[in-house]
N, C-alpha and C positions, 0 to 999 in steps of 0.2 A: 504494500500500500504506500502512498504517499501522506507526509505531514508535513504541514505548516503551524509553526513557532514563530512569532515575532513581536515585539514589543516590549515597553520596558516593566511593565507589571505581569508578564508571564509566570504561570506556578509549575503546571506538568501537566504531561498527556501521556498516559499509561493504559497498556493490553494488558487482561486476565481473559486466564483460556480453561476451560470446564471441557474435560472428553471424561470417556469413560476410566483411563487410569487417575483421573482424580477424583470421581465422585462428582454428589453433587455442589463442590467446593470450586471456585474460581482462583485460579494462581495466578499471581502477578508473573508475565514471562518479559514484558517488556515496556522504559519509562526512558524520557528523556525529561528534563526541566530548567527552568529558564527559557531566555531569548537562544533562538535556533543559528536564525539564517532568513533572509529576508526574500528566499528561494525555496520554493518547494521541494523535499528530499524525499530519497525513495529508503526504505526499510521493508527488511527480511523477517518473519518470526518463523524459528521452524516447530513443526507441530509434530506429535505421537502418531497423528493418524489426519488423513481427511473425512475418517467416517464417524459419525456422533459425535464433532465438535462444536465448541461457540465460542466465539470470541468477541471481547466487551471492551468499547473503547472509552476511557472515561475522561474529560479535558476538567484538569482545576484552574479556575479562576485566581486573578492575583489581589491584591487590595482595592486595584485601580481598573480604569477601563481602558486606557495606551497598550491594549494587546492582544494578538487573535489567535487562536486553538484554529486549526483545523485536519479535518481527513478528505483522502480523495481515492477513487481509482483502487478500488477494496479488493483483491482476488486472491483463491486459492488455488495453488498450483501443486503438484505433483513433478518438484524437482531434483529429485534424488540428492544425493549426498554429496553434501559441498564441503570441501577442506579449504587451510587455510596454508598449504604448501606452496602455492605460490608465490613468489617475491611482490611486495608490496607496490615497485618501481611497476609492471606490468599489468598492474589490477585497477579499476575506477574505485576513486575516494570515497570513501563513507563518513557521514557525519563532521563537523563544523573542521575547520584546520586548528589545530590545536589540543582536540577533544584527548583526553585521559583515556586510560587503557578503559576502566571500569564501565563509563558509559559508552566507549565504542563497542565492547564487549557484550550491553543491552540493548545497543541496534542490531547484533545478530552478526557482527563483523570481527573483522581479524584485527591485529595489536601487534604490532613487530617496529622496533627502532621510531621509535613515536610517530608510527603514520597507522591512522584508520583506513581499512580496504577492504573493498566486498568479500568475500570467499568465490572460490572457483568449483563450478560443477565436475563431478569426476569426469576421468576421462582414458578409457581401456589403455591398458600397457600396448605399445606399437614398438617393432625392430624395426629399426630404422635403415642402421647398415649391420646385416647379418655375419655371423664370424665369417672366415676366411679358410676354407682345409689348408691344412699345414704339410708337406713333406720333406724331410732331412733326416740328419745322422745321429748315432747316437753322441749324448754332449751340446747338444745345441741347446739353447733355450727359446721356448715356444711360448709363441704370444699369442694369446687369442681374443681380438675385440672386441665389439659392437656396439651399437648406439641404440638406445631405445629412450621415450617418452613415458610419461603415461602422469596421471594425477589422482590421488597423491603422490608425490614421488617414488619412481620405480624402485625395486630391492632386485638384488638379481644373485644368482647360486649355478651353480656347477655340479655337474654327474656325467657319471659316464655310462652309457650305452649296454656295454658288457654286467655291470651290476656292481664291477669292481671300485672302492673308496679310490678317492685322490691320492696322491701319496702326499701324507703330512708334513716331509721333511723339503719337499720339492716341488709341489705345486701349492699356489696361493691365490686368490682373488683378491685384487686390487678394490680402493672403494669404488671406484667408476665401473665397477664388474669387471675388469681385464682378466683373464687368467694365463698364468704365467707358469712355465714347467721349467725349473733348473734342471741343467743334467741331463738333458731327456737319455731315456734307453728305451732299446727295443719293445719292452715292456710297459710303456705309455702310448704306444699304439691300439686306438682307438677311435670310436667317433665321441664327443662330446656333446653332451647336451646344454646349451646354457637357457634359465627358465627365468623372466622376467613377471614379477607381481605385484600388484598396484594397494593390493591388499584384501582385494573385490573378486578379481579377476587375473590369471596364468594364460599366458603366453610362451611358448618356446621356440627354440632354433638348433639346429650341428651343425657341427666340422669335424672332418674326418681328419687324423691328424695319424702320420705313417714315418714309423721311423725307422730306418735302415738298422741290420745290426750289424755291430763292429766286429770285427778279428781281435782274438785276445791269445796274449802270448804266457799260459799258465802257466810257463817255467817263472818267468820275470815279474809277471802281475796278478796272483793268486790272490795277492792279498786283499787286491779291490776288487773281489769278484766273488758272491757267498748264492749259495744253493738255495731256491724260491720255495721248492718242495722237496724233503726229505723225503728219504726212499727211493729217488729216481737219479738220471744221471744225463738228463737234459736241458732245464731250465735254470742256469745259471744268469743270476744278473751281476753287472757292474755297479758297483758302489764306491764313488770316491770321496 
């Protein structure tokens, strides 16, 4: 809805909202007080439900008559779930310049580095630039990137294909999601899964990542080289 606040004997204009999770009790969800803005401003209240609600707008007068309450332009909408992830610099202002965390807070807005700003509707995790398949030797290090979006901000993890753990001493995820494989050996060959989540909703992607294996000289280099599975006499890795 839209409100109008202006003049110098302004007191408050405050929503209570009555659904079925409160009975039949009216909660105060949302109040601003004092002189506004000599422009009409738009506010968000979000609600438990659109089904059996009421909502009660009540304007208090001030001692004097120099000031006018008003509302406009009243609807309920079915907007899904707005966070407050996004930078302030990229969002439309909410409420007066200056306004305090606390009453930006009961417009239904965001509070970051003293700037009031609307919230932003979600919006699915999308890959942007998908990883890249990898091929080299063993000993290289493997990078695997991509870009993805999504709101709330994306979180993003690694797996692999075969069912087999990362190895913890030599692979890592960066914050930006990068992953990174020091050392690789033959035995990091695999496809990779990387899975981006918004918190809502999962999205995924691979790269198939193939590493050569090396010649090893077990007279001279035993030492960096230990047995994967006991009992057999083939699956020897490198360890440096």
């Amino acid at each position: 809805f839209f409100f109008f606040l202006a003049g110098f004997v302004i007191s408050k204009l405050k929503v209570d909202v009555r659904s079925q999770q409160s009975g039949d009790m009216y909660e105060e969800v949302w109040s601003v007080e004092g002189h506004q803005s000599s422009k009409w401003q738009r506010a968000e209240i979000p609600l438990p439900s659109l089904v059996n609600v009421q909502a009660r707008w009540t304007g208090v007068r001030g001692p004097g008559v120099k000031g006018d309450i008003a509302i406009d332009d009243v609807s309920y909408e079915n907007c899904g779930v707005k966070t407050c992830d996004v930078p302030p610099a990229v969002q439309p202002s909410c409420g007066t310049p200056g306004i305090g965390q606390q009453a930006c807070e009961k417009l239904g807005c965001c509070y970051r580095d003293k700037i009031c700003y609307q919230k932003l509707g979600v919006a699915d995790p999308t890959i942007v630039i998908p990883p890249t398949p990898y091929t080299g030797d063993e000993s290289d290090t493997v990078t695997l990137n991509y870009k993805a979006t999504s709101n709330p901000n994306p979180r993003y993890s690694w797996s692999r294909a075969s069912g087999k753990p990362l190895h913890p001493g030599r692979a890592s995820v960066k914050a930006d999601g990068t992953l990174v494989i020091i050392d690789s050996s033959y035995y990091d060959s695999d496809t990779y899964i990387c899975s981006v989540t918004n918190g809502l909703k999962t999205v995924n992607a691979s790269a198939k990542v193939e590493i050569h294996a090396g010649g090893a000289n077990f007279d001279l280099n035993m030492c960096k080289w230990q047995n994967v599975q006991k009992g057999d006499k083939w699956d020897w890795e490198s360890h440096h």
